[in-house]
N, C-alpha and C positions, 0 to 999 in steps of 0.2 A: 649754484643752479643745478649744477649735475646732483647733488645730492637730491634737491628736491625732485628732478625727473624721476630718479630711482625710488624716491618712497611714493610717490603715485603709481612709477608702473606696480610695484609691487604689491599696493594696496587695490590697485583696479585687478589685477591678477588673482591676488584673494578671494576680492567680490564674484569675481568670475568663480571661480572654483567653487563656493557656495553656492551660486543659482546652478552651478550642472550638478551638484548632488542632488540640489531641491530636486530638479528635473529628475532624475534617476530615482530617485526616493519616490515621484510621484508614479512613475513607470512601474514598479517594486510594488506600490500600493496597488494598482490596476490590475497584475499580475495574482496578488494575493486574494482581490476580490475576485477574478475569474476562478481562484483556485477553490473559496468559498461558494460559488455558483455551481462549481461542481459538484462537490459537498450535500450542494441540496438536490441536483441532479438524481446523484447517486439516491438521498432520501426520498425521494418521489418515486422511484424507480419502486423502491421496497416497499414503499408502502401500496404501492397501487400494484404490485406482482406478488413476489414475496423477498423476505431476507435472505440472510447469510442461511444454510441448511446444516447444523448436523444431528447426525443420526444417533439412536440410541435403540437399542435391537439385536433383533428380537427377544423376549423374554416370557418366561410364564411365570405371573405373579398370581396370587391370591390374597385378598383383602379379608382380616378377620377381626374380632373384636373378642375380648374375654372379659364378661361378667365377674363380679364379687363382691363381698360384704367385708365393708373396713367394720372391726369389733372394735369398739373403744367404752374400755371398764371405768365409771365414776366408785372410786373406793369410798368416796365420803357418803353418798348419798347410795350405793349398794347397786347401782342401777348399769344397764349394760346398753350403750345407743350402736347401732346400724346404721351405717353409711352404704347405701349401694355406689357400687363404683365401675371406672371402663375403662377399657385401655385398647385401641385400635392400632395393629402391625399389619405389616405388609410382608409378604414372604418372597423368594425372588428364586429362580432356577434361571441360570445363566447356561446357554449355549457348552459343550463342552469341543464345541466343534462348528467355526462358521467360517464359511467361503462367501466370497462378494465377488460379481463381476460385474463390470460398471462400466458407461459409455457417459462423457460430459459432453452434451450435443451447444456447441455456444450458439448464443442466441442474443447478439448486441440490440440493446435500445438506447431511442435519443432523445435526450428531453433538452429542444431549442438546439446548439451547436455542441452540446458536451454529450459524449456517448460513455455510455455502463455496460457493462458487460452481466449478463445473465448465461445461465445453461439450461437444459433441461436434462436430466440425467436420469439413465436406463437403466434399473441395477437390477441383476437376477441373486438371487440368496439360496444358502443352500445351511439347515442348522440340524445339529444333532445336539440329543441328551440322551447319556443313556439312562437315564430315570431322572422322576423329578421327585423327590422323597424331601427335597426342601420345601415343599408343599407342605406336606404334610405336619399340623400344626399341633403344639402343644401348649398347656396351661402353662404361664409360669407363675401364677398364683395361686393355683387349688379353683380356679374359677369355671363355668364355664365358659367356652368357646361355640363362637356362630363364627361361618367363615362362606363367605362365597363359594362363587363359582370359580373355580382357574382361568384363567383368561392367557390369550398370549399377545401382547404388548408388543408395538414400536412408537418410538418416540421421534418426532423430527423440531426443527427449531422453529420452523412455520407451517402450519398445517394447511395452508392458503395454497402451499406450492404443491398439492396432493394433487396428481391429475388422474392416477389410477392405482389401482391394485390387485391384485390376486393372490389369493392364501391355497396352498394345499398343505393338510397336517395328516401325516400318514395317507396319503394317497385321496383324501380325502377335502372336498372342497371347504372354503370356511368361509362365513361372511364377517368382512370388516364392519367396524360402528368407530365413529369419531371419538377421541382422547383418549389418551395413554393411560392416565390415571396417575402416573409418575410425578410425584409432587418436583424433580427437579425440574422438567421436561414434562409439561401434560398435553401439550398438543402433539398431535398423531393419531392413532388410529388402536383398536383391542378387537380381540374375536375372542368371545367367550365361546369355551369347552367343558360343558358338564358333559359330557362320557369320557374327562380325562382319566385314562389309567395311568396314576403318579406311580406303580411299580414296573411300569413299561418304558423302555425304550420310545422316543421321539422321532421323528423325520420331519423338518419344515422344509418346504417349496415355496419360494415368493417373488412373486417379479413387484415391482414399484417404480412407477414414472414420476418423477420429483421437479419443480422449478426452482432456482432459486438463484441468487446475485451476489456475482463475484467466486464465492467461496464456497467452498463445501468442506464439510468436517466428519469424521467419525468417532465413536466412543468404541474403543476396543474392549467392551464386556464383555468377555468370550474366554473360554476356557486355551483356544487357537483361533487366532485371527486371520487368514490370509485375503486381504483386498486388493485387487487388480484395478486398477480405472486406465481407460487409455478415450484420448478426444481429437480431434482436429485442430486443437489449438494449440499454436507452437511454444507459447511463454506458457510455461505453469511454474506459481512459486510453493514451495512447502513448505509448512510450518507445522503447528501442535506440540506435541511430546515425543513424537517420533518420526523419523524421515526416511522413504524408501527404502528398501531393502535394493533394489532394482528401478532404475527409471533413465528413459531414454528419450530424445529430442529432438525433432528435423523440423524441416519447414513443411511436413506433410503432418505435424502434431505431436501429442507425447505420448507414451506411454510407463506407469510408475508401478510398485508392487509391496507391499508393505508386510509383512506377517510379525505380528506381536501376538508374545503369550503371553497368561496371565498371573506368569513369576515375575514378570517385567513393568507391570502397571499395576494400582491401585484402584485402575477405575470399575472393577467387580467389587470390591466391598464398599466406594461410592456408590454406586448404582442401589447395594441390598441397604444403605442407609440413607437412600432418597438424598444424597447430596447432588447440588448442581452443577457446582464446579469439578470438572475431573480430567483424568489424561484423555487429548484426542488427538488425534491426527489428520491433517486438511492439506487443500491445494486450493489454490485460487490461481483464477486466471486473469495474468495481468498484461499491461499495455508497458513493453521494455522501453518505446518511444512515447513520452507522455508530453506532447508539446509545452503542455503551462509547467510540468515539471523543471523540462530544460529548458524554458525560459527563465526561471526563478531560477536555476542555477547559473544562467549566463549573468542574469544583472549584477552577483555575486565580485561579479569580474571588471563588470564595466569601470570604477572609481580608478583601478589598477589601467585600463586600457586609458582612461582618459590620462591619466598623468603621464604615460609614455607617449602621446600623442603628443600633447604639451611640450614636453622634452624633447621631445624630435623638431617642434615646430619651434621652440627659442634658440634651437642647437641651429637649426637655417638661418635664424633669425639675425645671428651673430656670423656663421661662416659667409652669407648671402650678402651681406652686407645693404638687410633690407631689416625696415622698421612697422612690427606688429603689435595692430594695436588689442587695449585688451577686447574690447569691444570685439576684434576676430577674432581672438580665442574663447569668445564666449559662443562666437557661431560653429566656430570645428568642434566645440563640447557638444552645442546641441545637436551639432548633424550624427556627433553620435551615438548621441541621448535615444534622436530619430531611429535608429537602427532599432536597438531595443524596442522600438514603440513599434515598429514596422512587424517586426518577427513576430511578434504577440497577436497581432492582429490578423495577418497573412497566415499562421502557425494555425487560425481558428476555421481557417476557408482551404489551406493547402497541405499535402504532405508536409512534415518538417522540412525533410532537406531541402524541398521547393522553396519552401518560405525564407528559409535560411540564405538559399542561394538568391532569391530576387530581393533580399534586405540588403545582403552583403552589395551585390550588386548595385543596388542604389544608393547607398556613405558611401561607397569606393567611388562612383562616380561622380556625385556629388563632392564630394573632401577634393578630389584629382580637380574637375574643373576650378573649385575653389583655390586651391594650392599654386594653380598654374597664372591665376590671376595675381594673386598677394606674391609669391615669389617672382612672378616676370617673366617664369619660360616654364612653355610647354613641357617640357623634359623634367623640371623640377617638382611639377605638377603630377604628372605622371605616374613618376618614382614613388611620390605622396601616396597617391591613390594605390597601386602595388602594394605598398608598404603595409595600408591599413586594411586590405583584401586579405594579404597572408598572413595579418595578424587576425582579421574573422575567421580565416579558414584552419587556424590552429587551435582556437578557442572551441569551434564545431568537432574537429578530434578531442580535444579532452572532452564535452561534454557528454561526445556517445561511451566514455568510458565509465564502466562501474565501479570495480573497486579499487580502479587506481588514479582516479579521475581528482585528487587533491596531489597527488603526487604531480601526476604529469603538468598539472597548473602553475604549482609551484615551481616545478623545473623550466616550463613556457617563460612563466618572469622572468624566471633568472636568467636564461640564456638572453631573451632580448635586453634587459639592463645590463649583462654585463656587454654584449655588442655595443651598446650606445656609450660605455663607458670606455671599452676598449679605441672606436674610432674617437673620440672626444680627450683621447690621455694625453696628446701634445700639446692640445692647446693653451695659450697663457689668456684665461678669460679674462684678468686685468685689462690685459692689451686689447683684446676686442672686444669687450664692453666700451672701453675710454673711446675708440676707434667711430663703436656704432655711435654711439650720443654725441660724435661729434667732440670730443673734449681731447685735451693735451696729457701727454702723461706725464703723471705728478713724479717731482723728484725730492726725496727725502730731506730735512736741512742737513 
């Protein structure tokens, strides 16, 4: 008889412990879809303002073409055919000298309950050449050459996000006209200059107002790069091929400082070979607290929380000398299935911590009343609910941690199973299992 008690509780135990994954699994899916909702958030966002921005700039290119005749001798028939032919290059004068200084004004938008982050960003430019003699084009077939006008080029990654501009080249005003021309990068903006003198010295002035989401990038095609950005925004992450030289962080915003030459990057001979992929260097501005983030990382945990819960609650089970059924452990799984499902929800209407703290607050009181019934005293009920609060409130410290947020999780287990195993080391479960079910203890023949 005792046998068979034990292979039902153990298989109704099972079945329990399946429906609360299900339940967590379905919690996990609802999480995942919010995180896909954002996803399209963020793509709404782009499409109806602009993209991600980076810059490619300034430059002075000219467009040329060189005429020829391919000669092809027929020896048999004595006869000589003409091919006219064409070959179109681009020629590039890169900056031998540019300054950036840049202001990323954030400007969050929301599309339904998920917010994207946008900027609008200030940048004053400052470039020098001392001649552009790469201009200056030569046949490399014996052909002739037709070649524009020189133009001086910027490229950005959405031309949507242009809200203004101002050119002065040698002191002199210039007018913008839309597209770069830049086969990697063609949206932006060119000012052509036929009275360029390519044996002179350059000076460019340019202020440019930009919008753009999330991120900003720049292509360090420049002979010396120094860019300065500083914003109101306190998180900024960096990325690209190169990371501040200088940058610093408060809760009044950041400010970062980059200078790359161009022994250090290959992205000047990308640029004079129209390639799109190259070295750049970006920040974006991110959200350190992303609630559906750390929610997706708390479910992580829950399978682990549930089982220690369970182990706590057949360790009473046995010392209490009270009898639980599976049917309750399948309700203390879900109240903490609930929690999960509470934080995600509340996480979308409250601060996190807030939400954090009215989830926890509601399993702990909930589990405590529950505990204080199924065990039989207030006290022991209590204790429950306590238990399961400083085990949310330890979970909320590893999850505001970054890079050591598997560590400290890890170590959260362990200290709590080895606690349950430490107070649980005397007991002779033989004895009080036989004891709970009521049965005699067996003696050997």
């Amino acid at each position: 008889m005792r046998g068979k008690l034990w292979l039902g509780k153990g298989l109704g135990l099972l079945a329990v412990g399946i429906m609360v994954a299900a339940a967590l699994a379905k919690v996990g899916g609802l999480i995942d879809q919010r995180l896909g909702f954002q996803d399209e958030a963020r793509q709404s966002v782009r499409q109806a303002l602009a993209s991600e921005q980076t810059v490619l700039g300034p430059l002075l290119q000219r467009h040329c073409t060189e005429h020829w005749e391919l000669v092809e001798e027929d020896t048999e028939k004595g006869k000589v055919r003409r091919t006219p032919q064409e070959s179109s290059f681009v020629l590039s004068a890169l900056p031998a000298k540019l300054e950036v200084d840049g202001e990323l004004l954030p400007e969050p938008r929301y599309r339904g309950l998920f917010k994207v982050n946008t900027y609008q960003a200030r940048l004053k430019l400052k470039a020098q050449w001392p001649h552009a003699k790469e201009l200056l084009a030569q046949a490399q077939r014996g052909g002739q050459l037709r070649c524009g006008v020189p133009r001086l080029v910027l490229a950005v990654g959405d031309a949507r996000g242009i809200r203004s501009v101002e050119l002065q080249l040698n002191g002199q005003a210039q007018t913008a006209a839309p597209g770069s021309g830049h086969p990697g990068l063609s949206q932006g903006l060119h000012a052509e200059l036929p009275q360029l003198d390519l044996q002179a010295s350059q000076q460019l002035a340019m202020s440019l107002d930009l919008v753009g989401t999330e991120q900003f990038a720049w292509v360090p095609a420049a002979g010396d790069l120094r860019l300065n950005l500083h914003s109101s925004w306190p998180h900024a992450s960096y990325g690209g091929r190169f990371l501040p030289v200088r940058r610093e962080a408060d809760a009044k915003g950041f400010t970062a400082e980059w200078r790359v030459s161009a022994l250090a990057t290959r992205a000047g001979a990308d640029v004079r070979a129209g390639k799109m992929d190259t070295d750049a260097l970006s920040v974006a501005l991110i959200d350190p607290v992303n609630p559906l983030m750390l929610s997706e990382r708390a479910i992580k945990y829950a399978l682990l929380f549930v089982a220690l819960v369970f182990a706590a609650v057949a360790t009473t089970e046995l010392l209490g000398r009270v009898r639980v059924h599976p049917v309750q452990y399948l309700l203390v799984g879900l109240a903490q299935s609930l929690f999960f499902l509470l934080l995600l929800a509340l996480s979308e209407h409250l601060p996190f911590v807030q939400a954090y703290a009215l989830a926890t607050a509601a399993a702990s009181a909930l589990l405590a009343g529950y505990a204080a019934s199924l065990f039989g005293r207030w006290r022991a009920g209590a204790a429950f609910g306590a238990g399961v609060a400083l085990l949310f409130g330890a979970l909320y410290y590893v999850l505001n941690l970054e890079q050591t947020a598997l560590l400290m999780g890890s170590l959260l287990m362990f200290v709590v199973l080895a606690a349950l195993m430490f107070a649980t080391r005397r007991i002779d479960w033989y004895a009080m299992t036989q004891e709970a079910w009521g049965a005699e203890k067996s003696v050997a023949p």
